[in-house]
C-alpha positions, 0 to 999 in steps of 0.5 A: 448191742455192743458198749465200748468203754477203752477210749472215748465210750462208745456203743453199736448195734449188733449189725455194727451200726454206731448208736449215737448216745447223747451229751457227755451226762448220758455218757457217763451214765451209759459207762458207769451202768456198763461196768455192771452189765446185766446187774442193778445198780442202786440209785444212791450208787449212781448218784454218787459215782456221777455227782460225787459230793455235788449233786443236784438239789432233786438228784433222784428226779435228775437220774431219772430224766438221764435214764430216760434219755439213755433209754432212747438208744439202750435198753435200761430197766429199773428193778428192786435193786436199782437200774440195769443195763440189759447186755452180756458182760461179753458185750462189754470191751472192759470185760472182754480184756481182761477175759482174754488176758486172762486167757493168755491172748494179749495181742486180741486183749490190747487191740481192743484199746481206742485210745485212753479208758473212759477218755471222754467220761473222767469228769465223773467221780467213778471214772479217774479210780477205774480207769486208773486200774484198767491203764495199770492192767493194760501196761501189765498186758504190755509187759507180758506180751513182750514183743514191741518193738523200740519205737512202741516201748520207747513210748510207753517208757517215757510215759512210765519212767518208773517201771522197771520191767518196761525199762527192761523190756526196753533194754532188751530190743534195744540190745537186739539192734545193736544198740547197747548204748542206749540201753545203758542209758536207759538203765542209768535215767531209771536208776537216777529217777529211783533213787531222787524221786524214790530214794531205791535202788533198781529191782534185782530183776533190772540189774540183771538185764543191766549186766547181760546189756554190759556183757554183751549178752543180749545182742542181735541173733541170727533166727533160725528158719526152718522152714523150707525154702520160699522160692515163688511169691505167695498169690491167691490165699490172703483170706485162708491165711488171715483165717488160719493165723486166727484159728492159731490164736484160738487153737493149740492144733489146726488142721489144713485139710483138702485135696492134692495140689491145693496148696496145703504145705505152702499155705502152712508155710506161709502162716508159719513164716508170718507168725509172731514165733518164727521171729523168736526161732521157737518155729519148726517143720517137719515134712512126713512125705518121704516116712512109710513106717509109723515107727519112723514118725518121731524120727522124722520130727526130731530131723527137723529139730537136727537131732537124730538118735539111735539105741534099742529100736524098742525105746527109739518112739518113747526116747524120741518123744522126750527129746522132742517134748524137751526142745518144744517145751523150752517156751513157746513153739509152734511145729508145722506137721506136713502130709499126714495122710498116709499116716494118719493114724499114728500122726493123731497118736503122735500130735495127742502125746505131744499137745498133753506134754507141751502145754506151750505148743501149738501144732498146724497140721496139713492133711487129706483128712482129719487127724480126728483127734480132741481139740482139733480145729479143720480149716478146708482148702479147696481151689482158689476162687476162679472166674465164672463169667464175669468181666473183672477176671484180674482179682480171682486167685486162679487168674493171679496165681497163674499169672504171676506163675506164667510171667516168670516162665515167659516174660512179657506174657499178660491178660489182655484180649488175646489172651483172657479166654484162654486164661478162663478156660485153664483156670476153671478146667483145672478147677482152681488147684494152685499145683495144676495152675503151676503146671500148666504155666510151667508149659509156656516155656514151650507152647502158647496159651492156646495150645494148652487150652487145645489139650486139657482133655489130655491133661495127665500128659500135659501137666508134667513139667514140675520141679525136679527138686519137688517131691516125685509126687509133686512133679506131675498131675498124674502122680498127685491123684495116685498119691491119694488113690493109693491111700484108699481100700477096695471099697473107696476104690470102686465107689471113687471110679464109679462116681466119675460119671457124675459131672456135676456131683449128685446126691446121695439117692442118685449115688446109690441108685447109680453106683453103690447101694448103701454108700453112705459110710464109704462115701463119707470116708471119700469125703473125709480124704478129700476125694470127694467134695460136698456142697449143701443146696437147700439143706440137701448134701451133694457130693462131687469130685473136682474135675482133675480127679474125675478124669482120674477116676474115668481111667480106673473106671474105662480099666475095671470093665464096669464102664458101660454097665455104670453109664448104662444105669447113669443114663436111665436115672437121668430118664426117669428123674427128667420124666418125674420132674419136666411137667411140674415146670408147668405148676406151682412146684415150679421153682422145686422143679427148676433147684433140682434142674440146676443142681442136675444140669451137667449130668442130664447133659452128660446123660444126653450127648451120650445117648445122642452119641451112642444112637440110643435114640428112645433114651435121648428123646426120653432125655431131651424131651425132659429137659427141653422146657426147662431150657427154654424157661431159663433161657438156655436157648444155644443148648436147647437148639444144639441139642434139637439139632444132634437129635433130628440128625438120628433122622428116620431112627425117631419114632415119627411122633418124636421127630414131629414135636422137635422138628416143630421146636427147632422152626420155633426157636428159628422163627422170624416173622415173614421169614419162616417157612409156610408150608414146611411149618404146616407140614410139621404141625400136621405131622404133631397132630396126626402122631399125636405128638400134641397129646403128649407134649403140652409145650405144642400147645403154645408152639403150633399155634405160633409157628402157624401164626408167625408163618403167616398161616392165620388160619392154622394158628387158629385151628391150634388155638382152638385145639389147645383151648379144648385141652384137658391141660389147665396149662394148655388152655392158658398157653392157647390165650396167650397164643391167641393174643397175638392173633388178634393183635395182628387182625387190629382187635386190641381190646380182644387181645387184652381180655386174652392176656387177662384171661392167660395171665390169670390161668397162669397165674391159677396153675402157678406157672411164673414163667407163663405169668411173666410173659403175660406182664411184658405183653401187657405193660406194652399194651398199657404203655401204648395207652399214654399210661407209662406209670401203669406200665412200669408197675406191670414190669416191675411185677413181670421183674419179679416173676421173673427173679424169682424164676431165676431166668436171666433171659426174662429178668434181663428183658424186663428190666431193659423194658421197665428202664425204657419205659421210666425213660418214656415217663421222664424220669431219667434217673429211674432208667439209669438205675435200671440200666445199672441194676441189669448190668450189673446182673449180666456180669454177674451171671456172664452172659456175652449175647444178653451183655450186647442187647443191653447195650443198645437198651442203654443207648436207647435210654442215653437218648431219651435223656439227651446224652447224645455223645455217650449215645455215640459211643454206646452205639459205635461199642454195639455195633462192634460187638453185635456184628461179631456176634451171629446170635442177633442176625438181622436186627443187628442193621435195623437196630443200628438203623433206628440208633442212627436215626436218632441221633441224625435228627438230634445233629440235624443231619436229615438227610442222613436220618432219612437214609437210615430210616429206610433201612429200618423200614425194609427190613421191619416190613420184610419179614412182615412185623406188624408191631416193630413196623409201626414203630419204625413208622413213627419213626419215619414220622418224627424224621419228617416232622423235623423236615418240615414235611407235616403233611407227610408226618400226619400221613405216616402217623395215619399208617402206623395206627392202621398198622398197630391199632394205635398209635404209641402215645406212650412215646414223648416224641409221637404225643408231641407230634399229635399234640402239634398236629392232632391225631390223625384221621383214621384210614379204612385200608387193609395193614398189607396195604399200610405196609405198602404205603409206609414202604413208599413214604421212605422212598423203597420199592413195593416189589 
């Protein structure tokens, strides 16, 4: 808790939630116990300072009914010396001011000021005395700070005509305006004032600014800038520069650390620009690029300052030190070091001398590392922020920066659609590093935005169109990395190019397995010089190197001849950590399982394109078959089926029992009910039966029995079942039931089903396989849904949302919360479904997935309707199609989805006929590729479009058909318990569902050829 007494008294939380306080009373008894935080205050103490001579008859009894008000909203205790206010003095602005003026820090001091001291509280007799002092310690901290401009002490004087030394102060920056008259105006009100009111004579202190005002002597001067010159806007860094300019104001050295290119010296530049010392002339750079010799620092520093000496070279370092301590020394000075890698040492020894020497200086350093010296603050620069799927690409400073670099290069050039992927892609393949950025925009004077994208893989003979007045190693992206390289020993060297082969960074285990036994310290000291980066994932230390370094380091790599030997022992750590980790997808350690995978994606990628590429055919498989289900957990299903694909291109190289399983997976991720085909599906699932595949793989277990069943081979899908079921594998078994459910689904058996559900939710749930739970959920919310019981369906989805958060699959999540806003929708509660529809949008430009984006869209559309928004309706199904037309990834169920979209809205417009036409489109393609499930719920929808013609006789035939269809009709749908409810359930029809299909085929008017 934090209590405000500059201005009208106030008190927050620590969250910084306001606490409302109470009548004016309380408020004075809060400010008068605050003064003496974390000390009693004796009763007749408080009574006096809040009654003065007045008090109330039972003055002890009115106290305590104030503390009991105030102990509602703070914590007052009453204790053998009377009551006390449990906070920090810290916690108290009063203390805090005169702490930090006390410090010399009068600019953090005065901003804690509101207004007048205790503005709201000066009935009470305490308040007048105290806030009198604290008004005289606050004009005090004004006086010294020196620095307002005319307008603010012109106030401050009126308000205080008396004070000789804002009166001065006053003089002074009228003077620096070239407004020497009005200066003597004041001078003159002031001395009239003294002597009718005082009968004195100003201060010699005043008379004097009084006469350098008449000489002449305190007019305009030019500020010195010696700062190099700032010819480009300053883009993408306002955060790191608000952050420095503080660290300044804590800190006498700070040091900007990080790689070549980040943007250090103009960062520096930047920071000194803005400082309040810069206005004064009291801010100096010296650039220690061009310097070799450690001998030659203080000369470098003195050429900033335009001295320069000479004399015996054995006196030049100490004789340099005094000259420079001398001129900083004059008052308060900030000095700008600049490179100080390649010097580090003799820079931490300069900077140490000259901090002890010039206790009035600050130093801001910008280096590769740490100057590692007492007293030091570090603030890293890494990359500016870059854009990682989402749509708002525009506020990322990568994106700004480069921008605002390629506007000035070529005229006209924008982020538009033509252009934003591109834009992306440079942007994050240059990992954000501002000199790249300015490379690569420097490029467009000569080639299009697409052409550089073309040629990032070339990117040390792309970027090399710097500015012929930068530094030699400013000017091309090769001569930044070198610059860096060369300050490394042998040992960095071979630990840096070796480290190339870790795309995605690693820990220290892998480090070593792969590169370098016990790299620790050698590591540390990459990291120390900015060659090397660290990030923690769970407490645990990964190291990477930014992507332009990589390739750098690859060069060395492929030139040391090590290159293949590396690869060699990179390729089989990622076996063996994919052997140890892939089946405890499948247990409770799931979640342990699916960190490590993130973390270790891009390089057990790596590992297996180059396997894939190299014809090392056991590595790859080994590598694949690591990682195969966690892609399909997670949803990564574009990676997983590419990857299937490269390795059944190796053809008869796979042993036969490898070729089996992912042949058999590949027709899984391919399949579509009706579409798959038969016999090449039995073939397949007999070649991972005879190979034995099935003993070695448990994800067959789920996999044969429903390529057999979407194959329409029932009776396969039950020998699979059976076979899984009879597994030693808890998870195996769980997968036959869940497999099983959809079998039974099919033959009409509803209820059995279920209890297969249930008996695979809870097997699922035993093992503590989330993914396996939350499939489960979904396949049974449906099922409930059905019922008419939407309440109980939502709470299954919302329990399968949570799974599948925790899981952190995006597929799932996404899905799921698709279906629990449909299903609020289906309940009437249309606010409810926009949240949901809010929430999963938001969470699909979070993560920046186009395909998952696209099939919200027409969960959104679906929601619109149900909620009668039929011209947003329009519009979200005009944005669908245009989007998943242009997208490959939804086939088929594009024109059907459209179908059963513009089907609704035809009845809601009451064009039948037309709602008629599109219904037959959803009907031919649901009952070609033979989906039971969709098929009955585009026969309710045939239903609804006849019911709307006035065909009733023909609703109720087509309800008949969608019950044989489904086992049931979906009374969880509003529209289909209003059609039963107008014309009853229909009668149940003993035919068989190919015969439904048949008839449901007739009813809207399609040949059954």
């Amino acid at each position: 808790m934090r209590v405000a007494l500059l201005g009208p008294t106030a008190v927050e939380a620590d969250d910084g939630t306001p606490v409302d306080i109470g009548g004016a009373r309380v408020r004075m008894l809060l400010a008068r116990l605050a003064l003496d935080p974390g000390r009693p205050v004796p009763t007749t103490t408080l009574i006096d300072d809040l009654w003065g001579e007045q008090p109330p008859a039972d003055a002890g009894n009115a106290l305590q009914s104030l503390v009991s008000r105030l102990r509602k909203v703070c914590p007052v205790a009453l204790e053998p010396g009377g009551y006390r206010l449990g906070v920090a003095t810290e916690d108290v602005d009063v203390f805090r001011f005169e702490r930090l003026r006390a410090a010399g820090r009068l600019d953090e001091a005065l901003a804690l000021w509101r207004g007048e001291a205790l503005a709201d509280v000066r009935e009470a007799p305490f308040a007048g005395p105290t806030a009198a002092r604290l008004e005289e310690a606050r004009l005090s901290a004004e006086e010294d700070r020196g620095e307002l401009d005319v307008a603010a002490l012109t106030a401050l004087h009126e308000k205080h005509p008396l004070r000789e030394r804002l009166a001065g102060l006053l003089m002074r920056a009228l003077c620096a305006q070239g407004r020497q008259s009005d200066a003597l105006q004041v001078y003159a009100g002031v001395r009239g004032r003294l002597a009718d009111e005082l009968g004195v004579d100003p201060s010699q202190e005043l008379q004097d600014v009084h006469l350098a005002a008449l000489r002449g002597e305190l007019g305009p001067r030019p500020v010195a800038d010696r700062l190099p010159v700032r010819l480009t806007s300053f883009v993408g860094r306002d955060e790191e520069l608000a952050e420095i300019t503080g660290m300044l104001g804590q800190a006498r050295l700070v040091t900007l650390v990080g790689p070549g290119g980040a943007g250090k010296t103009r960062l520096a530049t930047e920071v000194a620009a803005r400082h309040p010392l810069h206005g004064k002339g009291r801010v100096w750079f010296a650039a220690l690029a061009g310097i070799r010799a450690a001998e030659d620092l203080a000369g470098a520093v003195l050429s900033a300052f335009e001295l320069s000496f000479g004399g015996d070279p054995l006196r030049r370092a100490s004789e340099g030190m005094n000259r420079i301590a001398e001129v900083l020394g004059a008052g308060e000075s900030l000095l700008v070091l600049d490179n100080c890698e390649h010097l580090i040492g003799a820079a931490a020894e300069f900077t140490t001398e000259l901090l002890r020497r010039v206790p009035n200086l600050r130093v801001l350093a910008t280096s590769r590392e740490p100057l590692a010296i007492d007293g030091e603050s570090l603030c890293p620069i890494g990359p500016l922020a870059v854009p990682n799927g989402q749509a708002d690409v525009g506020r990322f400073g990568a994106v700004r920066l480069f921008l605002d670099r390629a506007s000035a290069v070529k005229p006209g050039f924008v982020l538009d659609e033509s252009t934003v992927d591109d834009v992306k892609l440079i942007c994050r393949r240059l990992d954000g590093m501002p000199l790249a950025l300015e490379l690569a925009a420097a490029r467009l004077r000569s080639m299009t935005v697409r052409q550089i994208t073309q040629r990032l893989d070339d990117r040390f003979r792309l970027l090399t169109s710097g500015s012929r007045t930068a530094l030699p190693r400013q000017r091309t992206l090769r001569a930044v990395v070198e610059w860096s390289w060369d300050l490394l020993t042998e040992e960095e060297l071979r630990l840096a190019r070796r480290l190339a082969v870790f795309p995605a960074g690693a820990d220290l285990a892998a480090i070593e397995a792969v590169c370098l036994p016990d790299a620790f310290y050698v590591l540390t000291s990459l990291v120390e010089k900015s060659i090397v980066d660290t990030v923690e994932i769970d407490g645990e230390q990964r190291y990477r190197m930014l992507e332009t370094i990589r390739v750098y380091a690859d060069e060395q790599l492929e030139a040391s001849g090590e290159k293949r030997e590396v690869v060699g022992r990179f390729r089989r750590y990622y076996r063996e950590l994919t052997e140890r980790w892939e089946p405890l997808t499948r247990t409770a350690r799931q979640l342990e399982a699916i960190n490590v995978y993130e973390a270790e994606q891009d390089n057990v990628v790596a590992a297996l394109r180059g396997a894939i590429d190299d014809r090392e055919v056991e590595l790859a498989a080994d590598l694949l078959g690591g990682t195969f289900w966690y892609w399909l957990v997670k949803g990564d299903n574009d990676r997983a089926e590419m990857s299937v694909r490269d390795l059944l291109a190796l053809g008869d190289l796979l042993p036969p029992d490898r070729f089996a399983t992912f042949r058999a997976m590949q027709l899984i991720m391919a399949a579509v009910p009706g579409v798959t085909d038969a016999q090449e599906a039995a073939a397949v699932i007999e070649s991972c039966v005879n190979s034995g595949a099935v003993q070695k793989y448990p994800s067959l277990a789920i996999a044969l029995p429903m390529l057999a069943f979407l194959s329409q081979n029932t009776e396969l899908a039950r020998r699979e079942v059976r076979r899984a079921s009879a597994s030693e594998d808890p998870w195996a078994r769980a997968g036959a039931e869940w497999a099983h459910s959809f079998i039974l689904v099919d033959e009409g058996d509803l209820e059995g089903a279920e209890r297969a559900r249930d008996r695979a939710y809870d097997q699922f749930t035993a093992i503590g396989d989330r993914w396996g739970s939350a499939m489960t959920l979904g396949m049974k919310a449906a099922f409930v849904s059905h019922t008419g019981d939407n309440q109980a369906a939502i709470d299954l989805y919302q329990r399968g949302l949570a799974v599948a958060t925790e899981l952190r699959s995006q597929d799932d999540a996404v899905q799921q919360r698709w279906r629990l806003a449909v299903e609020y929708a289906r309940m009437g509660d249309h606010a409810a479904a926009a949240r949901e529809v809010a929430a999963a949008e938001q969470f699909v430009r979070d993560v920046g997935n186009d395909q998952l984006s696209t099939m919200l869209g027409y969960a959104k559309a679906e929601v619109v309707l149900r909620a009668g928004g039929l011209e947003e309706a329009r519009a979200l199904r005009a944005s669908f199609e245009q989007r998943a037309t242009a997208s490959s990834a939804l086939g088929s169920f594009v024109a059907e989805w459209i179908a059963m979209l513009d089907t609704r809205i035809a009845i809601a417009d009451g064009r039948l006929d037309e709602a008629d036409a599109c219904v037959a489109v959803a009907v031919r393609t649901t009952s070609d590729r033979g989906d039971m499930p969709d098929l009955a719920s585009v026969a309710e929808l045939l239903a609804l479009v006849r019911h709307a013609q006035g065909r009733d006789d023909a609703t109720v035939r087509v309800l008949a058909l969608a019950q044989v269809i489904r086992g049931r009709l979906d009374m969880g749908d509003p529209d289909v318990r209003r059609l039963v409810a107008e014309l009853g359930e229909p009668q149940p029809l003993t035919i068989t569902k190919a015969e439904a299909l048949r008839r449901v085929r007739d009813e809207a008017g399609l040949s059954t050829g």
